[in-house]
C-alpha positions as CSV (number, residue, x, y, z in Angstrom):
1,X,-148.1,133.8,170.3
2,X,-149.5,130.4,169.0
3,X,-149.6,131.5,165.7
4,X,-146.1,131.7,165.5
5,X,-145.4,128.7,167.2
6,X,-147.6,126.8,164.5
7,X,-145.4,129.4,161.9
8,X,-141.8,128.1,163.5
9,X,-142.9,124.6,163.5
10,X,-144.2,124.5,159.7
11,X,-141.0,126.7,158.8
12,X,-138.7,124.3,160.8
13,X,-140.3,121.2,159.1
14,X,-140.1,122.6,155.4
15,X,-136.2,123.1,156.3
16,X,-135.9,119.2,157.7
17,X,-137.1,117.8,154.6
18,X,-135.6,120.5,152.2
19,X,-132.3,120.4,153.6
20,X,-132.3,116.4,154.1
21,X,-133.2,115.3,150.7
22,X,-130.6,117.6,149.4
23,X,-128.0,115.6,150.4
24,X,-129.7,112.3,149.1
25,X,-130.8,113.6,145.9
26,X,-127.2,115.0,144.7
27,X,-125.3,111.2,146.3
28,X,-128.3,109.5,143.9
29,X,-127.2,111.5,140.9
30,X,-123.6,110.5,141.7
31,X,-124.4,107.5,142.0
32,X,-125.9,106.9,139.0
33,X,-123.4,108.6,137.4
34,X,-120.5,106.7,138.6
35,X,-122.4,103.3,138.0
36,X,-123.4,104.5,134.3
37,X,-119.4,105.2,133.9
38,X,-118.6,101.6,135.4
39,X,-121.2,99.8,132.7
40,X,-119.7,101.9,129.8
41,X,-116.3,100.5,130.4
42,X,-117.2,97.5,131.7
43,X,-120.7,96.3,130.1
44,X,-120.0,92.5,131.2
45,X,-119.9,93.0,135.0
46,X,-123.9,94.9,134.9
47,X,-125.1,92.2,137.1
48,X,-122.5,93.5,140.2
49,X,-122.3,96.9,139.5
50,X,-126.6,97.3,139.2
51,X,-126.6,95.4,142.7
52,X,-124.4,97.3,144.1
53,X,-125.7,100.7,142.8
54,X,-129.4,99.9,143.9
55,X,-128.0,98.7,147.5
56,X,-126.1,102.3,147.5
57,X,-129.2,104.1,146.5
58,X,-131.2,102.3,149.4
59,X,-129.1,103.3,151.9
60,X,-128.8,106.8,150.7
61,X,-132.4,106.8,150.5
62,X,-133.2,106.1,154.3
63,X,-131.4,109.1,154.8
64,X,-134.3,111.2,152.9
65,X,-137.2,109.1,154.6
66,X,-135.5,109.9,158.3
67,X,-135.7,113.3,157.6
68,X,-139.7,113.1,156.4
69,X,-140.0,111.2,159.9
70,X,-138.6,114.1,161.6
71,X,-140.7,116.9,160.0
72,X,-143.9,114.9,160.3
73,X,-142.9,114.9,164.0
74,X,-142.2,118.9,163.9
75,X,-145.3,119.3,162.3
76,X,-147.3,116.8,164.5
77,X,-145.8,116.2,167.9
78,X,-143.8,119.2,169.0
């Protein structure tokens, strides 16, 4: 019985983290996209568009790293 408890809890974490970085990692890539687009039209206004693109990819970021909190709490707590 404990050895699927320890089974569920590795399984459950695997899922936090896979399933929470997916939505990061694909908003990143449009991200970058969109702000690549922006710089090829408009190659003057980098300074803006970079600072606004890195602030983007920050917050989208946190997302990822609060889902690595949780499944290092599956794995370690519950």
């Amino acid at each position: 019985m404990e050895v699927w408890l320890g089974v569920a809890k590795v399984i459950g974490a695997g899922l936090a983290m896979g399933l929470g970085a997916l939505g990061p990692g694909i908003g990143i890539g449009i991200l970058g996209m969109g702000a690549m687009n922006a710089l090829g039209r408009n190659p003057e206004a980098r300074g803006p568009i970079m600072t606004n693109m890195i602030l983007a990819i920050a917050f989208a970021e946190a997302v990822a790293i609060y889902a690595l909190v949780v499944a290092i709490l599956l794995i370690f707590v519950a």
